[in-house]
C-alpha positions as CSV (number, residue, x, y, z in Angstrom):
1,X,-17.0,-80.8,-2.5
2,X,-17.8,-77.7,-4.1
3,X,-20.3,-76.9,-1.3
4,X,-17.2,-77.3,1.2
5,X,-14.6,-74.9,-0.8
6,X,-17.8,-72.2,-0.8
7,X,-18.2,-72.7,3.1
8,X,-14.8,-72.2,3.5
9,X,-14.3,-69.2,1.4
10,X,-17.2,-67.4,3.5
11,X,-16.3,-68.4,6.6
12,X,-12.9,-66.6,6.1
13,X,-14.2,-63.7,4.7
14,X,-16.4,-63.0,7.5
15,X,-13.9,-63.7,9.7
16,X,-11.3,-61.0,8.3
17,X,-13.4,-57.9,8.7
18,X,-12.4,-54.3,7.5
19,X,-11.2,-53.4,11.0
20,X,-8.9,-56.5,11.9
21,X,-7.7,-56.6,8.3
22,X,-3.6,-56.2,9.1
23,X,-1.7,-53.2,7.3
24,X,1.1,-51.5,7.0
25,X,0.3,-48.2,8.6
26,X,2.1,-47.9,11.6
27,X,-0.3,-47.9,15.3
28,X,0.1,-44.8,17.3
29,X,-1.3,-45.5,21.1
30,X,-2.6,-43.0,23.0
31,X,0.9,-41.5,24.2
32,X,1.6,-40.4,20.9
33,X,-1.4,-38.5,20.1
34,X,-1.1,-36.2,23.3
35,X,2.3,-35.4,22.3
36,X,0.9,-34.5,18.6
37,X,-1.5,-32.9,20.4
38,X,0.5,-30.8,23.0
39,X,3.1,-30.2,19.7
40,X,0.1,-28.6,18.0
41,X,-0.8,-26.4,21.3
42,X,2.6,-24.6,21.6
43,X,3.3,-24.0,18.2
44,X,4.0,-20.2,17.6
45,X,2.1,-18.1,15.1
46,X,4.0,-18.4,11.4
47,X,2.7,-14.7,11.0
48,X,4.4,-12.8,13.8
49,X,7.3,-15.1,14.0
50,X,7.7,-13.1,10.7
51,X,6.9,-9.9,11.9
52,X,9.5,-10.2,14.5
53,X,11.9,-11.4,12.1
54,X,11.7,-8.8,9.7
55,X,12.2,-5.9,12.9
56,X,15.1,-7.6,14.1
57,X,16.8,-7.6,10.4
58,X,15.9,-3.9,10.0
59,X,17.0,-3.2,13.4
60,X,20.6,-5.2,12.3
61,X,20.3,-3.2,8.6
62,X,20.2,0.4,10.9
63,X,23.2,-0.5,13.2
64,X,25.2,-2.1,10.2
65,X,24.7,1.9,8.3
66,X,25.7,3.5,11.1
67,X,28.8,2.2,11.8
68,X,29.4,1.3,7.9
69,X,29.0,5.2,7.3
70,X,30.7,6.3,10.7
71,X,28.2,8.9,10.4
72,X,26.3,10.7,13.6
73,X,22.4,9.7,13.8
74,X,20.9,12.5,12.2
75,X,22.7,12.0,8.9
76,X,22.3,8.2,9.4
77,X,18.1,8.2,9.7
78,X,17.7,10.7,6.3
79,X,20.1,7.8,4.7
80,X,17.8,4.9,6.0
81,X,15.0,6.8,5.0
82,X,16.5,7.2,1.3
83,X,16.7,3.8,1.3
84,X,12.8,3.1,2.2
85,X,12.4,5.5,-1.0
86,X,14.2,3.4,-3.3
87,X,12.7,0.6,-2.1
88,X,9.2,2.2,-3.6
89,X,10.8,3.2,-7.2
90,X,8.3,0.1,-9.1
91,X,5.4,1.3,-7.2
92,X,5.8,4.9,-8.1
93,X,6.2,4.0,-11.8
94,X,3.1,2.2,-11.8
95,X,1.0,4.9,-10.5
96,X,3.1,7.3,-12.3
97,X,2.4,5.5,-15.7
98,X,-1.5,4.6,-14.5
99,X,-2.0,8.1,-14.2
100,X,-0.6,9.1,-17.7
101,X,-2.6,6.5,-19.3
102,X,-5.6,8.2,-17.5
103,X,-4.8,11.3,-18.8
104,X,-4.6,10.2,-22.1
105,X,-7.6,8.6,-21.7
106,X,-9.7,11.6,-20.8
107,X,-11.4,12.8,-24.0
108,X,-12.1,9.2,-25.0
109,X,-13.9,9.0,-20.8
110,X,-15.8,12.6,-21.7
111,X,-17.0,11.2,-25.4
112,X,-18.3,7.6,-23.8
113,X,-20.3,9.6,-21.1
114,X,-21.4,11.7,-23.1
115,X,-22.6,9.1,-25.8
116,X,-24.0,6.5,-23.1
117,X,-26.2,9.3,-21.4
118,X,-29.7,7.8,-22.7
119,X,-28.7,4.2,-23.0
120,X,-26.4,3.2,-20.0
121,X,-29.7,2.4,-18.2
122,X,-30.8,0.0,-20.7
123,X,-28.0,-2.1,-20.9
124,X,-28.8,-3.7,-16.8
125,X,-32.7,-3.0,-17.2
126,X,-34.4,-2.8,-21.0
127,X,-37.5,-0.7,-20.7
128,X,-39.5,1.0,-23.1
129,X,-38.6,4.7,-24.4
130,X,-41.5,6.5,-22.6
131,X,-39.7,5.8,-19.2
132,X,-37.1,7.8,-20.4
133,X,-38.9,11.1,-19.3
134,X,-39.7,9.9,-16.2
135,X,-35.9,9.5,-15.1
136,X,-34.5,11.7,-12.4
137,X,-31.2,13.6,-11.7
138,X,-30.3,10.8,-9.5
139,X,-30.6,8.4,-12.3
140,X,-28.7,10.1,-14.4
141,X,-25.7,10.5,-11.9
142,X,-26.4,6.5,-11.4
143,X,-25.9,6.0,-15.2
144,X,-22.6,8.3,-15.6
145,X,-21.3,6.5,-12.8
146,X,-22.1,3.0,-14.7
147,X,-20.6,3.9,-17.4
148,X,-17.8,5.4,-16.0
149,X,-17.1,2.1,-14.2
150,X,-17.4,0.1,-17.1
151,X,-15.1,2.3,-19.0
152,X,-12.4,1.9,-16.0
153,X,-12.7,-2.0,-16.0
154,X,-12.3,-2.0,-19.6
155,X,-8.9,0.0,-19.4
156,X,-7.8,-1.1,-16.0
157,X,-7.4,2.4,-14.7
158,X,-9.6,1.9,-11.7
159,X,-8.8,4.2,-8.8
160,X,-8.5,1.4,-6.0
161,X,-5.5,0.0,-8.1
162,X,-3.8,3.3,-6.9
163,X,-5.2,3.0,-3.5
164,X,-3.7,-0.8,-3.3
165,X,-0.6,0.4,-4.5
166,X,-0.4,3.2,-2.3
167,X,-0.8,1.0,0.6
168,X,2.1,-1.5,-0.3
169,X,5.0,0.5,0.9
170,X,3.5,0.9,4.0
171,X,4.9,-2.2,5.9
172,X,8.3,-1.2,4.7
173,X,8.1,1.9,6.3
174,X,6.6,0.5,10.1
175,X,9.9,-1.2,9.9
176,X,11.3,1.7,9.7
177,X,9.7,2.9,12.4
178,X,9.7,-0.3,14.8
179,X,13.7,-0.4,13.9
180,X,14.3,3.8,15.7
181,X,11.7,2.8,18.1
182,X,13.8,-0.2,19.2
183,X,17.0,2.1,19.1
184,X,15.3,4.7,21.1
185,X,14.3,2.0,23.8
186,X,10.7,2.5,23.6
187,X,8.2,0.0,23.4
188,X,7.1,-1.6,20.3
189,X,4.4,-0.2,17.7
190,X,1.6,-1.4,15.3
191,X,3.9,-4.2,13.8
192,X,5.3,-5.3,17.6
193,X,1.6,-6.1,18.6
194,X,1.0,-8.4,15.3
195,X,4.0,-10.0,16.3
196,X,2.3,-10.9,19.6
197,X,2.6,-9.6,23.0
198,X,4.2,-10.9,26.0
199,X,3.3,-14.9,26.9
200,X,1.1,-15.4,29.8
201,X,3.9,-17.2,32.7
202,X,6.3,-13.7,31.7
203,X,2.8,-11.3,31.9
204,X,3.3,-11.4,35.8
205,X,7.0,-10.3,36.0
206,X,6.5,-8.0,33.1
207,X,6.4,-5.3,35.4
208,X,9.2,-5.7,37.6
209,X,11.8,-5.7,34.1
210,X,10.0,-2.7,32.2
211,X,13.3,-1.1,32.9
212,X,15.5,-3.6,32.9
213,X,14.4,-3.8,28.8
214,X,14.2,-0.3,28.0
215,X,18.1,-0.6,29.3
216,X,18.9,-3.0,26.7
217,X,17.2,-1.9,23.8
218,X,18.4,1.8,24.1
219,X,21.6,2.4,22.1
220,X,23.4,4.9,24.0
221,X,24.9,6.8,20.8
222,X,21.3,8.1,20.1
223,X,21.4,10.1,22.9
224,X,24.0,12.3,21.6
225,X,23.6,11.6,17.8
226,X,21.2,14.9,17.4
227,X,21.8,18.4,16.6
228,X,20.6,22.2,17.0
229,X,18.1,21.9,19.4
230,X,17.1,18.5,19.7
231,X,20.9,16.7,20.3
232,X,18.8,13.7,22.1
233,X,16.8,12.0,19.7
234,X,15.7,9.5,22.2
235,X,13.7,12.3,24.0
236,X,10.9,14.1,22.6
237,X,11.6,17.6,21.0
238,X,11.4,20.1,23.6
239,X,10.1,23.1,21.3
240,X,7.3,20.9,19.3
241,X,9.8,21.8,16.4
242,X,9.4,18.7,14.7
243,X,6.0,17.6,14.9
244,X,4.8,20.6,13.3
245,X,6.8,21.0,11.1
246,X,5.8,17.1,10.0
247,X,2.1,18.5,10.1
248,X,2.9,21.4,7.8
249,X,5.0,18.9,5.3
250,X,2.2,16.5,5.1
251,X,-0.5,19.6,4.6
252,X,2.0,20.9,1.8
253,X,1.6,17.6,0.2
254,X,-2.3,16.9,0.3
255,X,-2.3,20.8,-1.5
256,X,-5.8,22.2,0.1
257,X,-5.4,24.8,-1.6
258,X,-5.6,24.2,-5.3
259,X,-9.1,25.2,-7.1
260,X,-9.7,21.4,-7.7
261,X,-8.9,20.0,-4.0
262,X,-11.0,22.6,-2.8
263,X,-13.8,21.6,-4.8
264,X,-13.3,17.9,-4.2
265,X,-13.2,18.4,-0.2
266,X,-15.3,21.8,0.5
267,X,-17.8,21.1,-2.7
268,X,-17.4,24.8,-4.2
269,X,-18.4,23.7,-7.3
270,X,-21.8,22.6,-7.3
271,X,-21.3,20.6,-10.5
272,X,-18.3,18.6,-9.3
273,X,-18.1,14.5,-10.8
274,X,-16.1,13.2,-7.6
275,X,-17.3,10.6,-6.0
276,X,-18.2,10.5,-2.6
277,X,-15.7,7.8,-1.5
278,X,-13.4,10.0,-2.8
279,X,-14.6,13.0,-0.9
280,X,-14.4,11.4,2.0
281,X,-11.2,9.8,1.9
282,X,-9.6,13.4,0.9
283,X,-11.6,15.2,3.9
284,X,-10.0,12.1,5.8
285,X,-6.6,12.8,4.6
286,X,-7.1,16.7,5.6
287,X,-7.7,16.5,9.1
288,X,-4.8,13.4,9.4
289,X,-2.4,16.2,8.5
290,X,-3.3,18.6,10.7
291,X,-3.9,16.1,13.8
292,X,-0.9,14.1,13.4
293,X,1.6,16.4,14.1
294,X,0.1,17.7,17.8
295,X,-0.8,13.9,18.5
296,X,2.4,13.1,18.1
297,X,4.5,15.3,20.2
298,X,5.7,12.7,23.2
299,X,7.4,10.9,20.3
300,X,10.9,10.5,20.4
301,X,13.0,12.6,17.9
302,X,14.2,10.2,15.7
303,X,10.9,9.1,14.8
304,X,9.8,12.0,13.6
305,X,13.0,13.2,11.7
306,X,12.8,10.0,9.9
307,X,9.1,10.6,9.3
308,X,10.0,14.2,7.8
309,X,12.3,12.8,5.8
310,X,10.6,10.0,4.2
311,X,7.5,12.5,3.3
312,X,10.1,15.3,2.0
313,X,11.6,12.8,0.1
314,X,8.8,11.6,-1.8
315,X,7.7,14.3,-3.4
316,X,11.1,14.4,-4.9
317,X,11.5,11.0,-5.4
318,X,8.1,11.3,-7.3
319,X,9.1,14.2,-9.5
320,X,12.4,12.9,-10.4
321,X,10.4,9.4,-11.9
322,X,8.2,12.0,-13.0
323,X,10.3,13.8,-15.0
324,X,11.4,10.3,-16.3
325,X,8.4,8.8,-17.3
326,X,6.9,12.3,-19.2
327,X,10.8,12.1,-21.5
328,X,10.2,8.2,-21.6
329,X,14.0,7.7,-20.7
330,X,13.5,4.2,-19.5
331,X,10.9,3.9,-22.5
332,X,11.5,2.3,-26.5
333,X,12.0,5.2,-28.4
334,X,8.8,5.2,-31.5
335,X,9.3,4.5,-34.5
336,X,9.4,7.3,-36.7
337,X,6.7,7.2,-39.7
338,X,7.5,5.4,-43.2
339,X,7.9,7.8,-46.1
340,X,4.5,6.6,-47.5
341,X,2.8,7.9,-44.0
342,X,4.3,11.0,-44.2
343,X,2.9,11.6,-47.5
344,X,-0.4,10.7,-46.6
345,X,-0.6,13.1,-43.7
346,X,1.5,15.9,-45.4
347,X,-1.0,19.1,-47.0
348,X,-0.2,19.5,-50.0
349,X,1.5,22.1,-51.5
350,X,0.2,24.7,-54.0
351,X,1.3,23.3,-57.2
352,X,-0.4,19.8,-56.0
353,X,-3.8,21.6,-56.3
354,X,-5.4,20.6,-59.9
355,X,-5.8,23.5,-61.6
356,X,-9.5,24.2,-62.9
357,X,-9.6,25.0,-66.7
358,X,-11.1,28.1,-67.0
């Protein structure tokens, strides 16, 4: 009997395998998988769906200002650029404040230099003290550098912080730009190509309604929303006005003239601590100033008065929060000393002195 019920048992459970087992997921046929599949194919990019949002909001924000201010166009693109500067105040204040706290920083940097200059080495690679007049100039550069790195770590006042922060406003402002481009009827910039280009069924026809877009994305006010001598911004600047003057502003800024640019991008001083990134990227920002301007002449004239602006109005911008951050407006006030501190680090005075007996 008990033989039977075991004979029974496997018998079913070989018959019920894994696969046939029923369950409660539900069976897709093969119908269902192409749609998932074809779902998949078509869906757009989350990136540039983004991208293009954020143009056509900016592009709504610009309209909205100018007919909120009733203001003509050249008055209306300093304004949007004011805005782009506000939009920067928390990133200004960081750097602002990063570079105060470098500052401060600075004898304590020269004193751990100065104190690491025969040890730094040992710290990656212990080696016996008769090495130590077999080290060269470049080692010792290698060491300062070390230690200088170690010392920025510690007190997170690395320069690529700066760099990194430097480089966050700069999406804001392409939407700037894409948002005057759009309004000037020209085709779309750096952020327009993330976005994506055309699909590949409209890449045929594209050519035949070139003009039929331009048409629609050209807001006729621009055209006469100028003054002095460039009254059509959606036209480049006849006299090069503009661009060089953008040029000069941006030269103005980078300051080539100052004793310690000119040692950090011409090497004057033969004992100069920059590093070579940093050389580079300055030499870099140099000739960007001085090449941007004539590259940028077929431009239309709205992109580069908003350009001017948002450059002249950094520099204020930064020494307004400048001028902030040095009086510590937005800053706790210190505490002022206890009477018992102020008696320690008060000199005494002249009847304080014991008196020797004579």
């Amino acid at each position: 009997m008990a033989t039977a019920t075991l004979r029974g048992l496997t018998r079913l459970r070989t018959s019920s395998s894994f696969l046939t087992h029923p369950t409660i997921r539900p069976q897709f046929g093969s119908k269902h998988a192409a749609i998932v599949v074809g779902s998949l194919q078509h869906r757009p990019l989350t990136f540039g769906a983004t991208i293009s949002a954020a143009i056509t909001y900016t592009d709504h924000a610009l309209s909205f200002l100018h007919t909120a201010m009733g203001t003509p166009w050249y008055i209306t693109i300093p304004i949007f650029a004011l805005g782009f500067s506000c939009i920067k105040t928390p990133i200004v204040l960081y750097n602002l404040e990063r570079n105060r706290k470098a500052r401060k920083l600075l004898p304590l940097l020269s004193a751990t230099l100065l104190s690491t200059e025969k040890d730094a080495l040992y710290k990656l690679i212990p080696r016996p003290k008769l090495f130590l007049s077999r080290i060269t100039k470049p080692s010792q550069k290698q060491r300062r550098l070390i230690a200088r790195k170690e010392f920025e770590r510690a007190w997170g006042i690395q320069p690529w912080k700066v760099f990194a922060s430097n480089l966050l406003p700069f999406p804001f402002w392409l939407l700037g730009i894409e948002a005057i481009r759009k309004h000037c009827g020209g085709p779309g910039g750096i952020l327009s190509a993330f976005a994506g280009g055309l699909k590949p069924e409209e890449a045929d026809t594209a050519g035949i309604h070139v003009q039929d877009a331009v048409v629609q994305g050209l807001d006729s006010t621009m055209t006469t929303g100028g003054c002095l001598w460039f009254t059509d911004l959606t036209a480049a600047d006849p006299y090069c006005i503009l661009p060089m003057a953008l040029s000069a502003v941006l030269l103005f800024k980078a300051k080539p003239w100052s004793p310690s640019n000119q040692a950090l991008l011409f090497g004057v001083e033969e004992k100069s601590t920059a590093r070579p990134a940093l050389k580079g990227i300055a030499r870099a920002q140099l000739l960007f100033c001085i090449v941007i301007g004539p590259a940028t002449i077929h431009l239309p004239a709205a992109m580069h008065l908003y350009w001017l602006t948002t450059s002249i109005l950094a520099d204020w911008h930064k020494a307004i929060l400048g001028n902030i951050v040095d009086k510590r407006i937005y800053m706790e006030p210190r505490p002022e000393p206890t009477a018992q501190r102020q008696h320690l680090i008060m000199r005494p005075t002249r009847e304080e002195y014991p008196v020797r007996k004579q």
